[in-house]
C-alpha positions in Angstrom: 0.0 0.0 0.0 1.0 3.4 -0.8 -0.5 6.5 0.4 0.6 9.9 1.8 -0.6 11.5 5.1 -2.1 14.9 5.1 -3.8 17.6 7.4 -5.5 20.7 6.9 -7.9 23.4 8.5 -11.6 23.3 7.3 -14.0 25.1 9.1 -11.7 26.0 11.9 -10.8 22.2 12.7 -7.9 20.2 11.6 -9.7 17.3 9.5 -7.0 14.6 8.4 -6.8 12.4 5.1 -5.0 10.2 3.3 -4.1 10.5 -0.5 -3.3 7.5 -3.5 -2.8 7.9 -6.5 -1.6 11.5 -6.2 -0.1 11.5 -9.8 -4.1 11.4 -11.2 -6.3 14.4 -12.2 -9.6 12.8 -11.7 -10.1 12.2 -8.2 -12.6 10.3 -6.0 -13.3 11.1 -2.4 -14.3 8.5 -0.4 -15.8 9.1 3.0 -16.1 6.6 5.7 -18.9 5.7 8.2 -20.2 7.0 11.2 -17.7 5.1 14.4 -15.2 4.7 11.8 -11.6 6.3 10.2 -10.9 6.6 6.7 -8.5 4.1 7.2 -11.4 1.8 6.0 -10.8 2.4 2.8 -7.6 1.5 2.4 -8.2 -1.3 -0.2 -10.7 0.0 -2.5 -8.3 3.5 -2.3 -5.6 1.6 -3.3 -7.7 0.0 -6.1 -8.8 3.0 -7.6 -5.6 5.1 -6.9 -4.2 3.2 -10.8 -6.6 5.3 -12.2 -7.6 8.3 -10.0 -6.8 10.5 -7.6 -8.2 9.2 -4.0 -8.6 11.4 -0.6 -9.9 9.8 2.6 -10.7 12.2 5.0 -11.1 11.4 9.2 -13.9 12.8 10.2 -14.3 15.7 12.5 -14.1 13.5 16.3 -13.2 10.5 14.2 -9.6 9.0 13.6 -6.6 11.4 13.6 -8.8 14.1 13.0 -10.1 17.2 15.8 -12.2 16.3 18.4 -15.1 19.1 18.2 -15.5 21.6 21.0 -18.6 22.0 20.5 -20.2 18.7 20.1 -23.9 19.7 20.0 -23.5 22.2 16.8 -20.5 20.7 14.8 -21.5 16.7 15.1 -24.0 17.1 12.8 -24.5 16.7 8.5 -24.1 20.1 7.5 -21.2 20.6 9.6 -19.9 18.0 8.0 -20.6 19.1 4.5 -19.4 22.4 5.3 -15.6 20.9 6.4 -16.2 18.8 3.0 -16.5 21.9 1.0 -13.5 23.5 2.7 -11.5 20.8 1.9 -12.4 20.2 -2.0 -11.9 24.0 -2.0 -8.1 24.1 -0.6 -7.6 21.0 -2.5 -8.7 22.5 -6.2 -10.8 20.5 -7.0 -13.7 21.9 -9.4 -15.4 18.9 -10.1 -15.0 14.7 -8.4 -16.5 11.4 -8.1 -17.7 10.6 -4.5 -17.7 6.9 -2.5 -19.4 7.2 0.9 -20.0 4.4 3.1 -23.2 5.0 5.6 -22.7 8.4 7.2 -20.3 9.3 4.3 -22.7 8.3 1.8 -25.1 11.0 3.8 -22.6 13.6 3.4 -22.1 13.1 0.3 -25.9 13.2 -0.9 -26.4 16.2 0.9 -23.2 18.1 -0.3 -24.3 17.0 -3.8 -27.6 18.9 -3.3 -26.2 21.7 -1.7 -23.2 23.5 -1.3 -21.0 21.1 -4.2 -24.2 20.7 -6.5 -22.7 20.4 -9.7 -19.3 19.5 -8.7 -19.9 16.0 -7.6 -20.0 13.9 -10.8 -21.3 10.6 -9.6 -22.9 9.5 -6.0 -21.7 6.0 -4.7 -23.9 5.6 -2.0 -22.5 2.2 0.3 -26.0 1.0 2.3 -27.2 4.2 2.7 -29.9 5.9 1.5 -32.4 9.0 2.2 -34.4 7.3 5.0 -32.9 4.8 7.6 -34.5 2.2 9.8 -34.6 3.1 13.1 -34.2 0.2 14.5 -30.9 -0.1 13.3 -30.0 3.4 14.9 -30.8 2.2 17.5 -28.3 -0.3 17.5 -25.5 1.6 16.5 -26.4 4.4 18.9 -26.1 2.0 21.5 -22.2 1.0 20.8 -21.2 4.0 19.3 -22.2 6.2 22.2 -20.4 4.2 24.6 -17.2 2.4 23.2 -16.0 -0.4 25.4 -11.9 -0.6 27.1 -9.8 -3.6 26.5 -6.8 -4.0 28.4 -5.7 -6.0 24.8 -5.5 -4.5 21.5 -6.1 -8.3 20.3 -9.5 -7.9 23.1 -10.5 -4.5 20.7 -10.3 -6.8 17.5 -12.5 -9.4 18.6 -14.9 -6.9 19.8 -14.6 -5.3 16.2 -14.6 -9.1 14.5 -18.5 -9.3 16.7 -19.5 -5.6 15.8 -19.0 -5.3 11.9 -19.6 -9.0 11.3 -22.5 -7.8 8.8 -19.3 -6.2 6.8 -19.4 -9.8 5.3 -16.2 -11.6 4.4 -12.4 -10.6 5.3 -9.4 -11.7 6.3 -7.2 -12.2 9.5 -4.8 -9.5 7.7 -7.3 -7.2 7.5 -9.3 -7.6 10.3 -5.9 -6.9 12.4 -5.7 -4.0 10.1 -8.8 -2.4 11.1 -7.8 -2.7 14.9 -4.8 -1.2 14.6 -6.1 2.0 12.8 -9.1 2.2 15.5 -7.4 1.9 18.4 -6.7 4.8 20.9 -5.3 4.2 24.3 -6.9 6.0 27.5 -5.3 7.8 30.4 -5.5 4.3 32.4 -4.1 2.3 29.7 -6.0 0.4 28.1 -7.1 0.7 24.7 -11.0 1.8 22.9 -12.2 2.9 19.5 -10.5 6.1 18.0 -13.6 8.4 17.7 -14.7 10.6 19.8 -18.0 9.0 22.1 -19.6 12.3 22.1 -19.9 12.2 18.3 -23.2 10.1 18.9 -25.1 13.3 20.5 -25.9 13.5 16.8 -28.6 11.6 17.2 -29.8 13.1 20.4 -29.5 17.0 18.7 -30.4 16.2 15.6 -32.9 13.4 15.5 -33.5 14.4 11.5 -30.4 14.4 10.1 -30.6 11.4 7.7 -33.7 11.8 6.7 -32.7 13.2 3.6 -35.5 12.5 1.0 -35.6 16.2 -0.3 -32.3 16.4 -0.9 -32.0 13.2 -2.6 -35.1 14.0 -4.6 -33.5 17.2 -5.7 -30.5 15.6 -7.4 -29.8 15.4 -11.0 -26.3 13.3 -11.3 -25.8 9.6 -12.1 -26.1 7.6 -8.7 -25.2 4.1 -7.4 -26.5 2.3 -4.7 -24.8 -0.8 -3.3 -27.0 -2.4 -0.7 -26.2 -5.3 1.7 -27.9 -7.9 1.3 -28.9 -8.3 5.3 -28.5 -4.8 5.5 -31.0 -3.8 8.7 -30.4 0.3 7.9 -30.9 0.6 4.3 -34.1 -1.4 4.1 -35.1 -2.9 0.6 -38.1 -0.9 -0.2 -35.9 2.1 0.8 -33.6 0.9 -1.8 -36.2 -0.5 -4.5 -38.1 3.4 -4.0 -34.5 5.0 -4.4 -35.0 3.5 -8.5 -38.1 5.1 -9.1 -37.7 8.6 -7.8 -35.4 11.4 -8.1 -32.3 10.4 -9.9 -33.3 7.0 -10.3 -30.4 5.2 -8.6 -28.8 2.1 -9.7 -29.2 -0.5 -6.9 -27.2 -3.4 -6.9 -27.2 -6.2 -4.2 -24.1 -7.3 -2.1 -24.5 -10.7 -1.0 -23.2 -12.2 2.1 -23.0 -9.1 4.2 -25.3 -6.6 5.9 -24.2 -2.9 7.2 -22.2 -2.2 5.4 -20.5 -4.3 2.3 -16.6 -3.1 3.5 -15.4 -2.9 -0.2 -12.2 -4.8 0.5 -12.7 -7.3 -2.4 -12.0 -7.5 -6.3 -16.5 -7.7 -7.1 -17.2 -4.8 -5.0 -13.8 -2.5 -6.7 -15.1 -3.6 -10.2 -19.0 -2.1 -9.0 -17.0 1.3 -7.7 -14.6 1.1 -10.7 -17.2 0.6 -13.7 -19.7 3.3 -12.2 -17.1 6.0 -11.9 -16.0 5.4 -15.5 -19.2 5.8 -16.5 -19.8 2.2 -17.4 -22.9 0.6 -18.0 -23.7 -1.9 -14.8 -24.7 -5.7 -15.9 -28.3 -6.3 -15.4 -27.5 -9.5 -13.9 -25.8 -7.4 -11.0 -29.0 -5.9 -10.0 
């Protein structure tokens, strides 16, 4: 893997990313979910980096980047999409593709009807969609809001192994790899996710925030869904209405994972891959 480290000021905070594929014009940026780094996407960022330019950006309160002062106002979408703007900005870029798993996928949409209308080319959304189930955020407020302590970072990785099982298939190497780029240790030393826990009042503040039909209704760019099969956020009438409304999506079933497919295998690249370069998607995949 090859990828440069990189830091700069958006909004007032210091939001981290990683670059691949520097030497490209076209660029994608890919934006990770909501208790994770953009460390996840590592393998489909290396992937795409033989062809395009590829920025993964922490988070504000996630990963390497600032913890917000001021949780209740800046841990929410438009925040977000504002310290997405002010980074495309400082980066130069006029026009991009955009990958966004969950939460990222949410940021994206609404950027792409708002602030970077017309500069986002093409919407990947990765099981996520204008309206979740609530159920299901329910679950995840439950263990994001409250990250367990290990003594172990091998403890954190099984807890993570149990967590994102629904991420379907992948291997030791990678599972280990995801561990070690979560992983913060506390003042007592043992060792918890590397987000901040107050990131979750998100949902407390800002009960609406995902539901998002208006702005997905108001976009006018080619869109891809990819939808777990067992997904329990992104239900399948969410995702079968998604094809008949506003720009139309493409939705194409993952099988053998849930929330959310972890795009760390050759099928799910060639999906990510095809779409950006504007090619057409098999029936069959659908």
């Amino acid at each position: 893997m090859s990828f440069t480290s990189h830091y700069l000021s958006c909004a007032g905070r210091e939001i981290h990313y990683t670059e691949w594929g520097s030497q490209h014009r076209e660029t994608v940026i890919a934006w990770h979910g909501l208790a994770r780094t953009g460390r996840d996407m590592d393998e489909v960022a290396e992937h795409l980096s033989a062809r395009y330019r590829v920025i993964c950006p922490d988070t504000l309160g996630r990963g390497l980047s600032q913890w917000s002062p001021d949780p209740v106002n800046e841990y929410k979408l438009s925040f977000y999409v504002e310290i997405a703007t002010a980074l495309v900005d400082q980066l130069g870029l006029e026009r991009f593709h955009w990958l966004g798993t969950s939460m990222g996928g949410a940021i994206g949409m609404l950027a792409a009807a708002t602030t970077l209308r017309g500069r986002i080319r093409r919407l990947i959304l990765n099981d996520n969609g204008p309206k979740l189930a609530e159920p299901a955020l329910e679950r995840i407020r439950a263990y994001a809001g409250q990250p367990p302590a290990f003594d172990r970072v091998t403890d954190l990785e099984a807890f993570l192994r149990s967590v994102y099982q629904p991420y379907g298939w992948l291997s030791d190497a990678q599972w280990r790899r995801m561990a070690e780029t979560s992983v913060r240790r506390l003042p007592d030393g043992k060792v918890t996710t590397h987000y901040d826990p107050a990131m979750a009042q998100q949902f407390v503040h800002h009960p609406h925030d995902y539901d998002l039909w208006d702005a997905y209704d108001s976009l006018d760019i080619p869109v891809l869904c990819l939808r777990g099969e067992s997904s329990d956020l992104l239900l399948a009438d969410t995702a079968e209405e998604m094809r008949s409304r506003g720009p139309r999506a493409v939705v194409v079933t993952i099988a053998g994972c849930g929330h959310a497919p972890a795009l760390n295998v050759p099928d799910q690249w060639e999906l990510v891959e095809r779409f950006f370069a504007a090619s057409d998607l098999l029936a069959s995949a659908a």
